[in-house]
LUMLUMTI-229894 format. One record per atom (N, C-alpha, C): atom name; residue number from 1; residue in one letter; x, y, z. Coordinates in steps of 0.001 Angstrom, whole numbers, plus 500000, padded with zeros to 6 digits. Each point is the difference from the previous one (the first is absolute). Example, Ala and Ser with C-alpha at 12.3 -4.5 7.8 and 13.67 -1.06 7.14 Angstrom:
REM LUMLUMTI-229894
atome/num/residu/xx/yy/zz
N/1/a/513190/494310/507800
CA/1/a/499110/501190/500000
C/1/a/500900/501200/500000
N/2/s/499650/501050/499280
CA/2/s/500820/501190/500060
C/2/s/499230/501090/500730
This chain:
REM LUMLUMTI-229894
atome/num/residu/xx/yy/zz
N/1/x/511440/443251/478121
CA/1/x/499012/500990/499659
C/1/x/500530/501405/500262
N/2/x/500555/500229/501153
CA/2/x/500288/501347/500355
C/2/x/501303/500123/499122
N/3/x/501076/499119/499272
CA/3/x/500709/500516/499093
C/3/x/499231/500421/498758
N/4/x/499189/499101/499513
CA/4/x/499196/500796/498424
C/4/x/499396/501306/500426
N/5/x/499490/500176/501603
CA/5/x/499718/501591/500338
C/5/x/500519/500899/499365
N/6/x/501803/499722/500845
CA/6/x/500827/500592/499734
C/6/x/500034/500948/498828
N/7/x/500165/498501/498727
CA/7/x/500247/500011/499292
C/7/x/499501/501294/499130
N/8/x/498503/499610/499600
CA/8/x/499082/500773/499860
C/8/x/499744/501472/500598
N/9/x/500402/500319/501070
CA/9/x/499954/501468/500352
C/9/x/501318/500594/499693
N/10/x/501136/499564/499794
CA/10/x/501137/500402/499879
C/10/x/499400/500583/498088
N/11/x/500099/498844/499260
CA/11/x/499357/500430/499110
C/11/x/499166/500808/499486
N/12/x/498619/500225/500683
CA/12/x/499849/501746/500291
C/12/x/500441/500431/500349
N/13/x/500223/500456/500776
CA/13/x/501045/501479/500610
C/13/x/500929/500287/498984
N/14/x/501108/499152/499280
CA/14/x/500359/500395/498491
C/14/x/499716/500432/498893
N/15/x/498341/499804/499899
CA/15/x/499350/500577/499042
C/15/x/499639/501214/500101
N/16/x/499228/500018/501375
CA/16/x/499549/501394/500896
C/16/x/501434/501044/500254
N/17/x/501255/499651/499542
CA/17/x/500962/500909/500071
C/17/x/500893/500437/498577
N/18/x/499465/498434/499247
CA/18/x/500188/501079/498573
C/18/x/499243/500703/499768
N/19/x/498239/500102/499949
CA/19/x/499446/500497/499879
C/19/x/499946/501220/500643
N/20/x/500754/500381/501524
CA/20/x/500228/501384/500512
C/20/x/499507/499734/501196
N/21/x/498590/499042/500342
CA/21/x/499043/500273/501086
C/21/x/501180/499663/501139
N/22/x/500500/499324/500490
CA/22/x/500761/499617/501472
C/22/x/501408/500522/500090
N/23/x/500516/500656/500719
CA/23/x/500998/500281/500294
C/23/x/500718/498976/500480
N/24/x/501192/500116/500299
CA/24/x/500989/498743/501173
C/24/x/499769/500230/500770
N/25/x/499594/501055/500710
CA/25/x/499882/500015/501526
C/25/x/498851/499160/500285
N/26/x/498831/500095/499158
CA/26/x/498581/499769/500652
C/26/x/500365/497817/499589
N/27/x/500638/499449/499421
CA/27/x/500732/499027/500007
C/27/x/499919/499538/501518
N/28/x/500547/500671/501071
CA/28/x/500043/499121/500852
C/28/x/498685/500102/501302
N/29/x/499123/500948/499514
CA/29/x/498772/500419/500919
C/29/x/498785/498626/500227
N/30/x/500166/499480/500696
CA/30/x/499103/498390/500631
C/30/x/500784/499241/499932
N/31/x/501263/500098/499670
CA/31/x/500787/499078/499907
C/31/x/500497/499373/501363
N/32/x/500225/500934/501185
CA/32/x/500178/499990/501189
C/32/x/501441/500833/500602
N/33/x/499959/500717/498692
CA/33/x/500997/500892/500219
C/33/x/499690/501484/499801
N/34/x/500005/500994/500839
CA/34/x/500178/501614/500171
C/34/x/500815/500138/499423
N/35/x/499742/500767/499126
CA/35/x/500841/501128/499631
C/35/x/499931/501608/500060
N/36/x/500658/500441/499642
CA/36/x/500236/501573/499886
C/36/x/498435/500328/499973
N/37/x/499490/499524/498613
CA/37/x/498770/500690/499705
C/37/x/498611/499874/500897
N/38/x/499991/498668/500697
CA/38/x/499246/500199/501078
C/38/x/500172/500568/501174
N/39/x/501144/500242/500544
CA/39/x/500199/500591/501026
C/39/x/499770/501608/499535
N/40/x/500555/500289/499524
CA/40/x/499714/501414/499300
C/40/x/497990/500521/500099
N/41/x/499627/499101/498949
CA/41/x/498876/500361/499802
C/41/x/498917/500611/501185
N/42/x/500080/499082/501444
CA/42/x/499232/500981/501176
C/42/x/500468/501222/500262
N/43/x/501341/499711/500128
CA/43/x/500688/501525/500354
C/43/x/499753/500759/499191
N/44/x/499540/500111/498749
CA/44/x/499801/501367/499317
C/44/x/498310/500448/500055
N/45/x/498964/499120/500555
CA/45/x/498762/499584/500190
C/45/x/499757/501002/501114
N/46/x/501385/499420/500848
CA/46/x/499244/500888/501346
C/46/x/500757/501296/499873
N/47/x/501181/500287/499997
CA/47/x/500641/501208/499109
C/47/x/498527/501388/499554
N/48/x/499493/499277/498773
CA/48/x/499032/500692/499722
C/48/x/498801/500087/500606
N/49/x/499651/499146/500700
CA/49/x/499275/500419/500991
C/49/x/500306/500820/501121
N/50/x/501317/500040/500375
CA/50/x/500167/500820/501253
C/50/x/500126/501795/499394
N/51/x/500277/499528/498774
CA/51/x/499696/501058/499316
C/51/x/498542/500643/499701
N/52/x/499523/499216/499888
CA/52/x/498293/500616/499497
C/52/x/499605/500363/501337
N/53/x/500050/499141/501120
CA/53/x/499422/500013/501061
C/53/x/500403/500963/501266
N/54/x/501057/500722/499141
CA/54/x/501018/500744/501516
C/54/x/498699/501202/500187
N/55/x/500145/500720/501003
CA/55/x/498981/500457/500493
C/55/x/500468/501630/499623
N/56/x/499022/500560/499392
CA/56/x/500482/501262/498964
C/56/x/499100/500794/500732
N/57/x/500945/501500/499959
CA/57/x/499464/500936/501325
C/57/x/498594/500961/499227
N/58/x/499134/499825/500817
CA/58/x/498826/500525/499044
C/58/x/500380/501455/499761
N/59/x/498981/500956/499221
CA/59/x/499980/500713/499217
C/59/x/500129/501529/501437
N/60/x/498997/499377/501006
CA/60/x/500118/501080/500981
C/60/x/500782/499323/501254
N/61/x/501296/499954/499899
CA/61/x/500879/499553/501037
C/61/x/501132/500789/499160
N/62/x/499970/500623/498846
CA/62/x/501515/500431/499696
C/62/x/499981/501327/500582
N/63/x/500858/500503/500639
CA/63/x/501054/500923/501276
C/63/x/499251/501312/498949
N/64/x/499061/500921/500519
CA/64/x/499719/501476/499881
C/64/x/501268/500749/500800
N/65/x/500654/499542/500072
CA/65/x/500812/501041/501272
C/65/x/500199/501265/499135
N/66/x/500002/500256/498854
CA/66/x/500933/501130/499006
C/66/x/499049/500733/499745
N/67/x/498635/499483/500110
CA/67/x/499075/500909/499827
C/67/x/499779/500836/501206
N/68/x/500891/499874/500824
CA/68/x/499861/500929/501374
C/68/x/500937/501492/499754
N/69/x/500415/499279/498757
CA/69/x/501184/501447/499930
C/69/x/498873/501475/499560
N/70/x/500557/500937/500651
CA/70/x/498872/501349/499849
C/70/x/499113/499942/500210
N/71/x/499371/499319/500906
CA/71/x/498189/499837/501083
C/71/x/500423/500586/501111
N/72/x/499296/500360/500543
CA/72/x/499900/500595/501358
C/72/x/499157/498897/500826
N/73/x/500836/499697/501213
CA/73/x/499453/498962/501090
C/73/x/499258/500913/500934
N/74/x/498792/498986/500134
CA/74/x/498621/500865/500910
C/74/x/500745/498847/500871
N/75/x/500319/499130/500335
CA/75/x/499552/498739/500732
C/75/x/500642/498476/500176
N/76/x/500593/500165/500817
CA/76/x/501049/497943/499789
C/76/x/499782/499580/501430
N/77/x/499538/498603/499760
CA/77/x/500147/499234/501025
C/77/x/499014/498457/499966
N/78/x/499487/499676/501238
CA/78/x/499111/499627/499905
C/78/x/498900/500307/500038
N/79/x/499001/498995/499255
CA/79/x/498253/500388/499404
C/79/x/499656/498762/500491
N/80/x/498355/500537/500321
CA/80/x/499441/498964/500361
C/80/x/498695/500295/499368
N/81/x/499022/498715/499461
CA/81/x/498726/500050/499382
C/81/x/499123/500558/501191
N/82/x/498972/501106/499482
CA/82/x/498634/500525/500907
C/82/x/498731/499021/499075
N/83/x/499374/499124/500794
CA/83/x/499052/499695/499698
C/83/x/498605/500909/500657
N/84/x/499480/499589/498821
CA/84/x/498392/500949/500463
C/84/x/499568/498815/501362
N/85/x/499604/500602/501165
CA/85/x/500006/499648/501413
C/85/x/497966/499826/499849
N/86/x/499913/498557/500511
CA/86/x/498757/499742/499868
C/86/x/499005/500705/500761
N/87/x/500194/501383/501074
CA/87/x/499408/500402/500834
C/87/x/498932/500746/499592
N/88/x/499819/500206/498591
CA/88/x/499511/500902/499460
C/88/x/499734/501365/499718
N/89/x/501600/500231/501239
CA/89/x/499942/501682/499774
C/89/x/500328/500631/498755
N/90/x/500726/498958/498719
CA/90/x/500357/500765/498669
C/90/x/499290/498955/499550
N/91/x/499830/500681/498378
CA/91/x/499009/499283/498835
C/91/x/501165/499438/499316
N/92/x/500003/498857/500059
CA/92/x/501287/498935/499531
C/92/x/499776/499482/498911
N/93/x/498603/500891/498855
CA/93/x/499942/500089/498811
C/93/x/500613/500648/498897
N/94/x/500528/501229/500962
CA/94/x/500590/500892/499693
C/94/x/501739/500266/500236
N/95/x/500393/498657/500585
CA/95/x/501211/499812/500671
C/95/x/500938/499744/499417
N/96/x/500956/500396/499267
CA/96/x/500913/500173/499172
C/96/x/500448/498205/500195
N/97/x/500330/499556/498089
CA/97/x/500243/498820/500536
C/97/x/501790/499858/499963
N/98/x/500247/499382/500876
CA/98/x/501652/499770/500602
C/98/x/500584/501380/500570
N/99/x/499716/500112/501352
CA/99/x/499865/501490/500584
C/99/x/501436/499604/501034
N/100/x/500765/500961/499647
CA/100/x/501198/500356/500858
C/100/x/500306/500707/500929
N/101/x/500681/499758/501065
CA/101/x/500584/500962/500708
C/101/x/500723/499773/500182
N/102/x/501720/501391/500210
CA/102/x/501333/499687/500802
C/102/x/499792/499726/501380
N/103/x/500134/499138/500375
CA/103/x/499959/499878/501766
C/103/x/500185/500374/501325
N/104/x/501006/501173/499418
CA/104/x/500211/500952/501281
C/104/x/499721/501442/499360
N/105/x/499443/499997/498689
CA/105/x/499963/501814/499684
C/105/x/497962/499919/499498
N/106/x/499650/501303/499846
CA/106/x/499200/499708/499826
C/106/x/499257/500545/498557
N/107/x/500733/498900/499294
CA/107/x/499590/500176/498109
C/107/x/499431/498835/499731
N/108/x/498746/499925/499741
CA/108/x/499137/499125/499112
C/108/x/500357/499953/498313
N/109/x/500302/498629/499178
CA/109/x/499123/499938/498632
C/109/x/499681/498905/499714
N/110/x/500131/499480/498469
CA/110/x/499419/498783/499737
C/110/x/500262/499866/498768
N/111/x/500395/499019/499588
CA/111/x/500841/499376/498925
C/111/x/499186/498901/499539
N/112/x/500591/499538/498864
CA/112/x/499121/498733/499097
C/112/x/500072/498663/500895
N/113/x/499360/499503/499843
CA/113/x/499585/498709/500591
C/113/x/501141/499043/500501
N/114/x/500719/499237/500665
CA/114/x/500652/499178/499928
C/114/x/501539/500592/500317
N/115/x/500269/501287/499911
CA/115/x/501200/500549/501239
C/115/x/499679/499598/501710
N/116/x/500655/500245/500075
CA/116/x/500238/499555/501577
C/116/x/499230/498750/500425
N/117/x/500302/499627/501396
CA/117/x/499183/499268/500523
C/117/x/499239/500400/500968
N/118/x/500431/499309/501396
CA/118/x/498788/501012/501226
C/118/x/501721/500746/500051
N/119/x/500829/500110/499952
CA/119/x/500796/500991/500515
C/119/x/501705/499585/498496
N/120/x/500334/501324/500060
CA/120/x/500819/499929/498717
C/120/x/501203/501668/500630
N/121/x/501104/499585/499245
CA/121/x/500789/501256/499689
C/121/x/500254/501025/499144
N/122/x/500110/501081/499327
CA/122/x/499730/500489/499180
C/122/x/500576/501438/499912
N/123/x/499854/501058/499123
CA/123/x/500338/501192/499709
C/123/x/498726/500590/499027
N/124/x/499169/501081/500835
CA/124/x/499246/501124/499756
C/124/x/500677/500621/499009
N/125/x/499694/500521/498526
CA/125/x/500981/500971/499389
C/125/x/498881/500773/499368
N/126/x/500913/501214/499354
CA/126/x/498447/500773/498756
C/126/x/501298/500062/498809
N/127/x/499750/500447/498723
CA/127/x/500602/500200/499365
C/127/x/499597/502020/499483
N/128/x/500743/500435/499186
CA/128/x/499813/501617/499601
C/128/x/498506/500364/499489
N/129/x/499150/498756/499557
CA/129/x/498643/500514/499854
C/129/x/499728/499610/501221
N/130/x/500085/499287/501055
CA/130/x/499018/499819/501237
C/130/x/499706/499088/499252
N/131/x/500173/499221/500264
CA/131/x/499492/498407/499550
C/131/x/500576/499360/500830
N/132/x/499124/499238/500971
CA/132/x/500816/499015/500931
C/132/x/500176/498591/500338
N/133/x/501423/499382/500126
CA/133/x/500187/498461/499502
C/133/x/500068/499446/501599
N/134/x/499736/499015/499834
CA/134/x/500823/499168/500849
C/134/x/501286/498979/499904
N/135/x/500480/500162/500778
CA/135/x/501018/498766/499570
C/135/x/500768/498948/501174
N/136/x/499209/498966/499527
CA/136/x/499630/498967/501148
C/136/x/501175/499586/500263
N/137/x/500677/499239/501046
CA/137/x/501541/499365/500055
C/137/x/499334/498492/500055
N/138/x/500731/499863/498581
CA/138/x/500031/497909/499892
C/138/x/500436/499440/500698
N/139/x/499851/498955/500285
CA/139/x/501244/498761/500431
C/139/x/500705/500293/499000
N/140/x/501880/499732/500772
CA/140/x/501092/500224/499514
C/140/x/500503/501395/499550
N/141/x/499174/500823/500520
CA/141/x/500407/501862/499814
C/141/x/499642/500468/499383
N/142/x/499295/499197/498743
CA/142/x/499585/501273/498785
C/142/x/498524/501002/500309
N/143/x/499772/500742/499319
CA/143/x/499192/500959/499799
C/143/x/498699/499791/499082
N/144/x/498837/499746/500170
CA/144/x/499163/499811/499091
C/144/x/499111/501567/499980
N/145/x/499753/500758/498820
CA/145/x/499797/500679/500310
C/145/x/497820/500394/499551
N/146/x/499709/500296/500540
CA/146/x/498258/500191/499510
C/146/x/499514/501591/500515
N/147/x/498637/499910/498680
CA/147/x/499137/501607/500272
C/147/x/499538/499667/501580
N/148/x/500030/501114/500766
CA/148/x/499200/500101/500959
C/148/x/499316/501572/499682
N/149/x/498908/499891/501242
CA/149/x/499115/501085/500077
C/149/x/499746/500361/501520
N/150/x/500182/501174/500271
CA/150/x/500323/500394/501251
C/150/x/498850/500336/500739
N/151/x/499196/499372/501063
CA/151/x/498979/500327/500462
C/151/x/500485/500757/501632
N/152/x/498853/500375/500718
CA/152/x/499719/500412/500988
C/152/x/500205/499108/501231
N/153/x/500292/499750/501283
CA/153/x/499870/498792/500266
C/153/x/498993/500246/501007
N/154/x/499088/499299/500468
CA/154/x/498503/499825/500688
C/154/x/501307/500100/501775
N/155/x/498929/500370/500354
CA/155/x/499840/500197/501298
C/155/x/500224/498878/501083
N/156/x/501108/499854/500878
CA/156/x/499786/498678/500478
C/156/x/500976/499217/499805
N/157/x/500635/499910/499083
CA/157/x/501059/498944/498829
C/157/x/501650/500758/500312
């Protein structure tokens, strides 16, 4: 029986290769023999996946450092977040949201949401209109740079 198998699939696969559909390689695939083309085939699977999947540096992690050229530095070091203090001596309605300070000088501002954490590194700058950035230090050195707005700093802080 398993020779008329034989027989019979050998016989397709001849047809299926005049006709174009099977290559020789794919000839020996269940057969119990590897070849080239299976071994190949994961490796280019995961290939492109390590490709799709490599971890691509977002949009605000690429290095502002150049935009520092011709600003004037108010300010470098470390910052630390001022939260509105539940004591109720300030109206923490009115409390700037993501409120900064350098840690040993005494300049308040506040930047868009999601810079810093409770404490971060950074560079105070203005540019020739007075417009003033921040520019946070990433992991791995770079420079992210954002609008800030320069407040007053409360009493206390």
């Amino acid at each position: 029986m398993h020779a008329a198998q034989s027989v019979c699939t050998r016989r397709a696969r001849e047809r299926a290769q005049r006709a174009g559909h099977v290559s020789d390689r794919a000839d020996h695939i269940g057969h119990g023999e590897a070849t080239g083309f299976v071994r190949r085939a994961p490796l280019a699977v995961l290939v492109l996946l390590a490709v799709l999947l490599a971890p691509a540096r977002p949009a605000m992690a690429l290095d502002d450092i150049a935009n520092l050229k011709g600003m004037g530095v108010v300010a470098a070091g470390q910052v630390k977040r001022l939260d509105c203090p539940m004591s109720g001596r300030f109206d923490c309605n009115s409390w700037p949201t993501n409120f900064l300070k350098f840690e040993y000088e005494n300049i308040c501002f506040a930047t868009d949401p999601g810079t810093c954490g409770a404490y971060c590194k950074g560079i105070l700058a203005t540019d020739k209109s007075k417009s003033v950035y921040f520019f946070e230090s990433l992991p791995g050195g770079d420079l992210a740079q954002r609008r800030a707005r320069g407040y007053e700093c409360p009493p206390g802080f």
